[in-house]
Kinemage of the C-alpha trace (Angstrom):
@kinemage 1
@onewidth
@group {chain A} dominant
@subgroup {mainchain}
@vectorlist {calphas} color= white
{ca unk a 1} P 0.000 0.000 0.000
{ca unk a 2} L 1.441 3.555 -1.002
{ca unk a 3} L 1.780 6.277 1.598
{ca unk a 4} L -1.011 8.397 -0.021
{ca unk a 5} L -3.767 5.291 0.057
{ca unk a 6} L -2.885 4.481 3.389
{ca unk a 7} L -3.273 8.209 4.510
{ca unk a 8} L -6.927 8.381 2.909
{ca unk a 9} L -7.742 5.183 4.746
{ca unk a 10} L -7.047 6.952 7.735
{ca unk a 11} L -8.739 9.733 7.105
{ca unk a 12} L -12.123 7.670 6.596
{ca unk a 13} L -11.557 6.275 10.148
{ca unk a 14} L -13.107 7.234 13.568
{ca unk a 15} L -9.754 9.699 14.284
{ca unk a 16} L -9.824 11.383 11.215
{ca unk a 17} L -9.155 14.353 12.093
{ca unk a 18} L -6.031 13.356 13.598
{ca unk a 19} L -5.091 12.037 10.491
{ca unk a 20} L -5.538 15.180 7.916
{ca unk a 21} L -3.006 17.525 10.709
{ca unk a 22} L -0.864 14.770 10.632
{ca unk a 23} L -1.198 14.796 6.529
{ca unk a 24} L -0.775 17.912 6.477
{ca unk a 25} L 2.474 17.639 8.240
{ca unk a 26} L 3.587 15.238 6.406
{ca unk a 27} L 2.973 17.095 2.845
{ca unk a 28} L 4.837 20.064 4.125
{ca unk a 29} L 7.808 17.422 5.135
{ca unk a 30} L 7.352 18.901 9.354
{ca unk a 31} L 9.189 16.065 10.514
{ca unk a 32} L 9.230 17.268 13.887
{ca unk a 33} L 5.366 17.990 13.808
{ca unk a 34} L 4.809 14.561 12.201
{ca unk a 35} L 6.534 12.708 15.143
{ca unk a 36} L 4.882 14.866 17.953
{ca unk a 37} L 1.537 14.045 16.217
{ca unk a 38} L 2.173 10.278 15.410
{ca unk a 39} L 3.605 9.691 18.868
{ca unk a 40} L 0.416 11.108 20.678
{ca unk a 41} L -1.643 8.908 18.589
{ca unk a 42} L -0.221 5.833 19.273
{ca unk a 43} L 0.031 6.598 23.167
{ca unk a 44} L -4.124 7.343 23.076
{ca unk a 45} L -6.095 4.086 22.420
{ca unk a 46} L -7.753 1.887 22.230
{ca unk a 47} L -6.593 0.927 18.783
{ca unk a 48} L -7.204 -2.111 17.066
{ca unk a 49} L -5.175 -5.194 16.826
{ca unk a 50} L -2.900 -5.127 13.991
{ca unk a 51} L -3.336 -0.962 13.202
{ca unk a 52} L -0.108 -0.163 15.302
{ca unk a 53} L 1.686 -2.846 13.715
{ca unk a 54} L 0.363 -1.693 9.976
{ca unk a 55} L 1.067 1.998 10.764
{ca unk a 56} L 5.188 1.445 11.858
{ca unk a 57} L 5.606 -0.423 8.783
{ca unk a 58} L 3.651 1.157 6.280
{ca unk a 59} L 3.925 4.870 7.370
{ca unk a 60} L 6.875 5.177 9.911
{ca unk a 61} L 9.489 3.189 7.931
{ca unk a 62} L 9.238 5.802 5.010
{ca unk a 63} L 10.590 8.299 7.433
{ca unk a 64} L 12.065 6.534 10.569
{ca unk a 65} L 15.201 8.354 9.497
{ca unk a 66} L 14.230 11.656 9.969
{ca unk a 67} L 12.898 11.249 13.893
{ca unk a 68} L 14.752 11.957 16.468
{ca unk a 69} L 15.941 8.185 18.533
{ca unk a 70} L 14.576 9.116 21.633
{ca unk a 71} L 11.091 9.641 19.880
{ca unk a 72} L 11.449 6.788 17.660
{ca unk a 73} L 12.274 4.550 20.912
{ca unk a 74} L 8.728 5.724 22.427
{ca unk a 75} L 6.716 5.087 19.189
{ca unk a 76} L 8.687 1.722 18.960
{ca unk a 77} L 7.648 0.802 22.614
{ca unk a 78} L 4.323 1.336 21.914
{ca unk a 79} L 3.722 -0.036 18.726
{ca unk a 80} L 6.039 -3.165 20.023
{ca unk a 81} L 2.643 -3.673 22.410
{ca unk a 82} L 0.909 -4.698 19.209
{ca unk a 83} L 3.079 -7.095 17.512
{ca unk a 84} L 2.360 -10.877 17.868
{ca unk a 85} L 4.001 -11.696 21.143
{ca unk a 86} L 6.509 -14.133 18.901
{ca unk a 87} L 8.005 -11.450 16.755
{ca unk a 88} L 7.995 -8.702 19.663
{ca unk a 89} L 11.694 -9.695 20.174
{ca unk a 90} L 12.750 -9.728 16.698
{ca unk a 91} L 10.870 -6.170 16.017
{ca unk a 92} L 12.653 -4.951 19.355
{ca unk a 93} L 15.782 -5.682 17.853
{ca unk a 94} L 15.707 -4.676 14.764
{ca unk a 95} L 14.466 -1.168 16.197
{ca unk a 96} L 17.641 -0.854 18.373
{ca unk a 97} L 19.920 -1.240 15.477
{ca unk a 98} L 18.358 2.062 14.096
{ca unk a 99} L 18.906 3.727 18.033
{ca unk a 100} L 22.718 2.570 18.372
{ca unk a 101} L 23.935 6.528 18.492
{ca unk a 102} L 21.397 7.603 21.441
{ca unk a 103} L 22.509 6.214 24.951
{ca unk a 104} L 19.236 7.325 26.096
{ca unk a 105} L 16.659 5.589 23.599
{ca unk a 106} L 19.203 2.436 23.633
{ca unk a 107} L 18.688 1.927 27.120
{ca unk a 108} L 14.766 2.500 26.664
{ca unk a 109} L 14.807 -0.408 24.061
{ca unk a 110} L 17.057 -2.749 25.488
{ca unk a 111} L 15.288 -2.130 29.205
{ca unk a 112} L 12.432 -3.848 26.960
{ca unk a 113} L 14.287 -6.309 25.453
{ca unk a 114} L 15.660 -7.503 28.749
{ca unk a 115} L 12.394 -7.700 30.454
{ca unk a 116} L 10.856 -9.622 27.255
{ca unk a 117} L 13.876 -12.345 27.727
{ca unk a 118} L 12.775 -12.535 31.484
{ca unk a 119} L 9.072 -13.399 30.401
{ca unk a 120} L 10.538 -16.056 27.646
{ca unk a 121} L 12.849 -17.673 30.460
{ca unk a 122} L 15.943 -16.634 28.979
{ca unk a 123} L 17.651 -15.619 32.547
{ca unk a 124} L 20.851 -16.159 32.066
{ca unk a 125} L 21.324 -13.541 29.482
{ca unk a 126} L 20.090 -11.053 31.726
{ca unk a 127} L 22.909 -10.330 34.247
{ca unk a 128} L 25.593 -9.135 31.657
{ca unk a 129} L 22.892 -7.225 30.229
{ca unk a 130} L 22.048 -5.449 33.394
{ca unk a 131} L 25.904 -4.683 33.839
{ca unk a 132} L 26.302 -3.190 30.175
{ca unk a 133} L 22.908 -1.229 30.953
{ca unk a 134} L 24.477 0.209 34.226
{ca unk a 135} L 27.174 1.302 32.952
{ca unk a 136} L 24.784 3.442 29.630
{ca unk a 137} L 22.640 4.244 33.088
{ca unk a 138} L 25.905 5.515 34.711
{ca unk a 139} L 27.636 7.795 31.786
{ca unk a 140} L 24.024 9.446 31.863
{ca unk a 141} L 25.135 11.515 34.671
{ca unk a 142} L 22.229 13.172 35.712
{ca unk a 143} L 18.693 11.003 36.679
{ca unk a 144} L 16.565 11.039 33.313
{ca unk a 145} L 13.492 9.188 32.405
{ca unk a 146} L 15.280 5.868 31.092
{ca unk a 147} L 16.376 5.404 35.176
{ca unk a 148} L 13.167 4.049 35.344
{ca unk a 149} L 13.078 1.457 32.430
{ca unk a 150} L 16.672 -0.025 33.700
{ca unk a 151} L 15.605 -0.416 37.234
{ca unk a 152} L 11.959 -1.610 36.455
{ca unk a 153} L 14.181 -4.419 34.329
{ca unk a 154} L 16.576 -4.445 37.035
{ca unk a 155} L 14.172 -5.254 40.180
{ca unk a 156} L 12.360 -7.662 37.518
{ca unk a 157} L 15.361 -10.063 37.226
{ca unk a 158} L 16.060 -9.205 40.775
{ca unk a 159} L 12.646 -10.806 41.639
{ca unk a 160} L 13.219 -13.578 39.348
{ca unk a 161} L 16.120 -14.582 40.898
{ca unk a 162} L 14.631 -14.431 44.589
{ca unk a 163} L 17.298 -11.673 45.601
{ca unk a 164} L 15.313 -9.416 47.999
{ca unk a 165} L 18.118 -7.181 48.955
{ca unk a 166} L 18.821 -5.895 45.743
{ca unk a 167} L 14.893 -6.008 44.432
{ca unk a 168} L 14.042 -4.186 47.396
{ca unk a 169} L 16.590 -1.265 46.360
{ca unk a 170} L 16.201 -0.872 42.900
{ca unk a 171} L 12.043 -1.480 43.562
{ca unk a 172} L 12.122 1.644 45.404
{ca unk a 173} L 14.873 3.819 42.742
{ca unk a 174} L 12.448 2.872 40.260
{ca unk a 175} L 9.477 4.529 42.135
{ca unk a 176} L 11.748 7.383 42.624
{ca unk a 177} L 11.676 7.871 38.714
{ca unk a 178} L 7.931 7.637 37.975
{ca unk a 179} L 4.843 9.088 38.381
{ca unk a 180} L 2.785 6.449 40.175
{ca unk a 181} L -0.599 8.304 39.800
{ca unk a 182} L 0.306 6.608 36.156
{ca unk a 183} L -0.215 2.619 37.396
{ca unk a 184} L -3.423 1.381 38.135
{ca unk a 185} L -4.742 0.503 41.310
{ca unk a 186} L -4.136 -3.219 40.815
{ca unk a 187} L -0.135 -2.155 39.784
{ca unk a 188} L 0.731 -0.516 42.604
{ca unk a 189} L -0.907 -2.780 45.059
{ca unk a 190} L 1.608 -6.094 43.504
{ca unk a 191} L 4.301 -3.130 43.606
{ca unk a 192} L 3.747 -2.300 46.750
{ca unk a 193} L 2.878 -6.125 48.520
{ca unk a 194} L 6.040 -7.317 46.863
{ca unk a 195} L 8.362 -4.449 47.981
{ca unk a 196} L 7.238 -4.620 51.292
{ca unk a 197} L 7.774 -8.862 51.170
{ca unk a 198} L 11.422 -8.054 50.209
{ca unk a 199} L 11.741 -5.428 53.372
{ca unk a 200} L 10.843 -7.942 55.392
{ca unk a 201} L 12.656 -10.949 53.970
{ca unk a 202} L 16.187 -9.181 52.911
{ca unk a 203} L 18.969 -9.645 55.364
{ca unk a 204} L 20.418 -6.700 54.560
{ca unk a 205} L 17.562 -4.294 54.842
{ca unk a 206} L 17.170 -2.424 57.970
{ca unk a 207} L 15.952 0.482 57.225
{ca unk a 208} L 11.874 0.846 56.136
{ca unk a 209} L 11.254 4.297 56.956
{ca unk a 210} L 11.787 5.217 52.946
{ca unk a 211} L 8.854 2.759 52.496
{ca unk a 212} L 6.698 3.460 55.177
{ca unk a 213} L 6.909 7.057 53.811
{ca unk a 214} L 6.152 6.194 50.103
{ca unk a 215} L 2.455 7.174 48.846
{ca unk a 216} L 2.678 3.607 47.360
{ca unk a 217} L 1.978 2.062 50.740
{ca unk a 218} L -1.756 3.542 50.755
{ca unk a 219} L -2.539 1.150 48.344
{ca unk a 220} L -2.126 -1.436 50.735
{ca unk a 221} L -3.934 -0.431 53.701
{ca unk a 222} L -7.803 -1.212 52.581
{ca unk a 223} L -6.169 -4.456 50.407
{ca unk a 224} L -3.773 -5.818 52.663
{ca unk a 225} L -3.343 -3.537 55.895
{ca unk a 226} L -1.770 -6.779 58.268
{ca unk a 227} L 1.506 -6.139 56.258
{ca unk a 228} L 1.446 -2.281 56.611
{ca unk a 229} L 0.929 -2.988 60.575
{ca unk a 230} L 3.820 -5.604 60.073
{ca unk a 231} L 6.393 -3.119 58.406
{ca unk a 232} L 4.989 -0.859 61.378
{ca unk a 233} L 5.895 -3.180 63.856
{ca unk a 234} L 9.509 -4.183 62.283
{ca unk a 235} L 10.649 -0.560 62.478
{ca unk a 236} L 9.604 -0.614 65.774
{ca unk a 237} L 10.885 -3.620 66.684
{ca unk a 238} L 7.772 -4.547 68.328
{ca unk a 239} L 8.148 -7.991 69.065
{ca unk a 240} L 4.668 -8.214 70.441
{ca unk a 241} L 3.295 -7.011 67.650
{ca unk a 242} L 4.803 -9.397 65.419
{ca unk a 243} L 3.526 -12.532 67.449
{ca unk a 244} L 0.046 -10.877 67.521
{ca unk a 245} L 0.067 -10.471 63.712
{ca unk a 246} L 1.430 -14.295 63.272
{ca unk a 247} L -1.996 -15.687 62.389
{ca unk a 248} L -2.108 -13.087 59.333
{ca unk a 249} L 1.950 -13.260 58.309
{ca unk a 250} L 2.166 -17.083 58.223
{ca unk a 251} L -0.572 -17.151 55.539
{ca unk a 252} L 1.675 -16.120 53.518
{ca unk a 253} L 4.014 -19.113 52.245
{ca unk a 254} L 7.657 -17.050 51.844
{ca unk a 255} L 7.088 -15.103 55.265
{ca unk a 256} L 6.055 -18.735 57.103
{ca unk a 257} L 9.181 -20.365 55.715
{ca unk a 258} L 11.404 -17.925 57.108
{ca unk a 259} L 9.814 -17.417 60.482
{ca unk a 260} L 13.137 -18.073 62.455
{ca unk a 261} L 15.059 -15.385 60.371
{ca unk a 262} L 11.951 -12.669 60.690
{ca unk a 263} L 11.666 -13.041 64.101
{ca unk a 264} L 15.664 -12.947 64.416
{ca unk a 265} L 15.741 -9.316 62.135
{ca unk a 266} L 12.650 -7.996 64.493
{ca unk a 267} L 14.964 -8.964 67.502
{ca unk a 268} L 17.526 -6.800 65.890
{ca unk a 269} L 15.700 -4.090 64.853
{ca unk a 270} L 14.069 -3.872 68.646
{ca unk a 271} L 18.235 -3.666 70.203
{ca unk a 272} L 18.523 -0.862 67.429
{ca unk a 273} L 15.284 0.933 68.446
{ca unk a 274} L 16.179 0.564 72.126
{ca unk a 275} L 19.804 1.873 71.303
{ca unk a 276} L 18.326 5.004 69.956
{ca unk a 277} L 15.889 5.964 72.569
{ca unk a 278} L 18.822 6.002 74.944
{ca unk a 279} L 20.523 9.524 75.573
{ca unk a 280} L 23.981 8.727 74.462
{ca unk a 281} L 25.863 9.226 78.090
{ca unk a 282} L 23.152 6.739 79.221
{ca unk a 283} L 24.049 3.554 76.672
{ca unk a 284} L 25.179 0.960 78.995
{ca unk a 285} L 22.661 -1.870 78.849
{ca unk a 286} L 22.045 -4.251 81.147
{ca unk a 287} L 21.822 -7.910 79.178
{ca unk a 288} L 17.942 -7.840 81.132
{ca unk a 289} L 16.951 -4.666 79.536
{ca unk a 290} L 17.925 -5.855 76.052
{ca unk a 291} L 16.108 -9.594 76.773
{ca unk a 292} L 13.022 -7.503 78.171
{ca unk a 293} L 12.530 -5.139 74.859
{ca unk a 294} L 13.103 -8.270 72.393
{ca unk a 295} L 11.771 -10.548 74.092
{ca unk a 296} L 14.334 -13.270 74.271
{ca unk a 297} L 16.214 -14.933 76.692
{ca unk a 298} L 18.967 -13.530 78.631
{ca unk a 299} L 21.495 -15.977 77.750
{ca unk a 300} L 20.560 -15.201 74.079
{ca unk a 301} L 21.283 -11.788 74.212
{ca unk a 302} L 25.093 -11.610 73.697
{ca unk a 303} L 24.695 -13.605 70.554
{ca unk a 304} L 22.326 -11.225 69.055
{ca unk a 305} L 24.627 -7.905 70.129
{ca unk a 306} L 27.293 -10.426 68.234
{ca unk a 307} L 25.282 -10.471 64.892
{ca unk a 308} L 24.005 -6.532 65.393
{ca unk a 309} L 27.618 -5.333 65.622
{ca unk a 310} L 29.186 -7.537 62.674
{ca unk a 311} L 25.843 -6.275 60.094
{ca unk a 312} L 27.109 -3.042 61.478
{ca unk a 313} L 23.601 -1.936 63.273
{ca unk a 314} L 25.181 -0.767 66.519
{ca unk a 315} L 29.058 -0.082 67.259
{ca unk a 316} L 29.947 -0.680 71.362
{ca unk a 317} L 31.317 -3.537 73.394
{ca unk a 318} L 29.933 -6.370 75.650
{ca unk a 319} L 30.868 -6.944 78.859
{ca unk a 320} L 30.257 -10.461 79.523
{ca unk a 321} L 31.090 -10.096 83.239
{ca unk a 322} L 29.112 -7.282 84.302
{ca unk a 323} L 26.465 -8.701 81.688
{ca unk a 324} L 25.874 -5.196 80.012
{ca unk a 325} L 26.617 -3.576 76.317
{ca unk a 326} L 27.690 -0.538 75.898
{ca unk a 327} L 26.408 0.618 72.371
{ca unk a 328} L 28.044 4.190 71.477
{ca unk a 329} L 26.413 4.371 67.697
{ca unk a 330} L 23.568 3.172 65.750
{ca unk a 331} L 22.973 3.145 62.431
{ca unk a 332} L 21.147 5.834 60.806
{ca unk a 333} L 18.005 5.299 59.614
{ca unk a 334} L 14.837 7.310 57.848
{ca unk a 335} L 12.897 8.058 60.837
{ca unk a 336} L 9.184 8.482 60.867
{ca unk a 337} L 7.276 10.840 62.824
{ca unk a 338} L 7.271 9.278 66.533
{ca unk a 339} L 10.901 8.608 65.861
{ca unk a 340} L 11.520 12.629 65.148
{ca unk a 341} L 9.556 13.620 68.151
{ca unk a 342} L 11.748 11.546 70.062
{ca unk a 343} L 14.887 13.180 68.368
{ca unk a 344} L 13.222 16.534 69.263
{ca unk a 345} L 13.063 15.931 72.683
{ca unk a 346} L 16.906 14.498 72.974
{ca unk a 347} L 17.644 17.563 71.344
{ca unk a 348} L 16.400 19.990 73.169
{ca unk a 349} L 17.579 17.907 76.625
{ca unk a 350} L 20.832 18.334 74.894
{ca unk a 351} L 20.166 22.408 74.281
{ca unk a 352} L 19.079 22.504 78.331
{ca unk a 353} L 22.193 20.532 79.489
{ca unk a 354} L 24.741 22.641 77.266
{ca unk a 355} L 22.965 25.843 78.276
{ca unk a 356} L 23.310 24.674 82.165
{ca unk a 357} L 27.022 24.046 81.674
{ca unk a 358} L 27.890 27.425 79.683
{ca unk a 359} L 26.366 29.177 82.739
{ca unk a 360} L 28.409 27.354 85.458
{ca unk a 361} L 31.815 27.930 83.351
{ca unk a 362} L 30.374 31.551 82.912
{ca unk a 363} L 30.154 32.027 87.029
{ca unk a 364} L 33.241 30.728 87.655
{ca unk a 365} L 35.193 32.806 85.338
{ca unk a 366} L 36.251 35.007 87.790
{ca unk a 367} L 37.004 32.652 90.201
{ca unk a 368} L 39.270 31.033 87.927
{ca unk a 369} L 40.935 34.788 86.396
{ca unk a 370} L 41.733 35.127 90.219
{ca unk a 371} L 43.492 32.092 90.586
């Protein structure tokens, strides 16, 4: 079919008048206008199956040349939606040939590319992709819009592979790059039930405050509010909480598989909780105190000031004589809004006590210019 037939077709069709501005354009050789035009089209549906698919190969090819990558990357992406799902690769691929020169729209394409593999089962291609896609990510320099696509692929293969440490972190950059008003309801709840499994079941996340702050969690709290009040209770280190909420988390087949381990990370975040609501001249801990806020045994409790210090939680020394700990750091962490009053209050202590001592040293100053 020739440009000109297909063009009148279009024009006979429900969008018309899309189609005579974008004629127009395309007349007048507006290769700028044409893109803008042709990639709002394709982004508004619904469209048939098959018309996306008839328009990049009819239409688009004649001029592919003349758009800009990063534009040609979106139509691509969205076109790519209609193609039969067995010749979505191949069309992927041949698209990114025409990209090569724009880091930008190269990382758009292969982010897809990637996460099509992962849906085919072809995982072990993945990882070295990731690494060459870090480093495009990397020589960016600034965040852009691709962040997203690499860590959407990234926490994708992450999740794959059962690594919740590394899902959980790139889950939550790739939040940090979108708009989530833009995924339905149904999108953010799985986003938000699976980040918050991988808070829970990574080993090396201790900190959930960046979570627990995120507008995605709302979308959990009518669907699945048990987990919210379990994310709640682990940056507490509410230990009673968690047993309460045992009926609801052992439903749940990855969480009642690892009960030891959750109830172990709890245990630790309760010593770190306990470490910071402690003025810092007041930090020695009886063994009894610590076994009292995590519930646990005292003859358990040197084991798990053993694991805190080498995960690098809290800094100090035991005393296995005396049976105490004496913590002298904890690690930061994003605090929410009891945690900040509680700051607020040290604080100002601190302001009261410094304030006390400046006015001693001040009425002994002559005392000591005498001497």
């Amino acid at each position: 079919m020739s440009i000109q037939n297909y063009l009148t077709q279009q024009k006979g069709g429900e969008r018309s008048q899309e189609w005579v501005v974008i004629e127009d354009f395309y007349n007048k050789k507006l290769w700028h206008q044409v893109t803008m035009s042709i990639l709002k089209y394709v982004k508004v549906g619904p469209h048939k199956s098959g018309h996306l698919t008839e328009l990049y190969k009819v239409f688009i090819t004649d001029f592919d040349h003349r758009i800009s990558p990063l534009a040609l990357s979106s139509i691509g992406l969205c076109v790519s939606e209609d193609v039969p799902v067995t010749q979505r690769l191949e069309f992927l691929e041949g698209l990114l040939k025409k990209i090569t020169s724009h880091t930008e729209a190269k990382i758009k394409i292969m982010s897809k590319i990637g996460s099509l593999k992962i849906d085919h089962g072809q995982i072990d291609e993945i990882e070295e992709m990731i690494k060459n896609l870090e480093s495009l990510v990397d020589s960016l320099g600034e965040v852009t819009p691709v962040h997203g696509c690499f860590y959407e692929l990234s926490a994708k293969y992450y999740k794959v592979k059962g690594d919740y440490n590394n899902f959980y972190r790139d889950s939550l950059r790739y939040l940090g790059c979108i708009d989530i008003d833009e995924l339905t309801a149904k999108q953010q709840q799985e986003h938000a039930f699976h980040i918050a499994l991988s808070a829970l079941l990574g080993d090396k996340v201790y900190n959930f405050g960046e979570l627990l702050a995120h507008p995605l969690l709302d979308a959990l709290k009518v669907a699945c509010p048990w987990i919210v009040e379990l994310l709640l209770a682990f940056n507490r280190g509410d230990m009673d909480k968690l047993e309460e909420l045992q009926p609801q988390w052992t439903q749940q087949p990855d969480l009642a598989r690892n009960e030891v381990a959750l109830k172990q990370k709890c245990a630790l975040l309760g010593l770190m909780e306990l470490t910071f609501n402690r003025a810092s001249s007041s930090r020695s801990i009886s063994f009894k105190e610590v076994a009292a806020a995590v519930k646990l045994p005292v003859e358990e409790v040197e084991l798990l000031v053993m694991k805190a210090i080498s995960l690098n939680l809290v800094r100090g020394s035991i005393d296995e004589c005396e049976k105490v700990v004496n913590l002298t750091w904890v690690q930061p962490r994003v605090l929410d809004l009891k945690q900040i009053a509680e700051m607020n209050k040290r604080i100002k202590q601190w302001s009261a006590a410094v304030e006390k001592t400046v006015k001693e040293v001040e009425e002994k100053i002559p005392e000591l210019l005498c001497n």
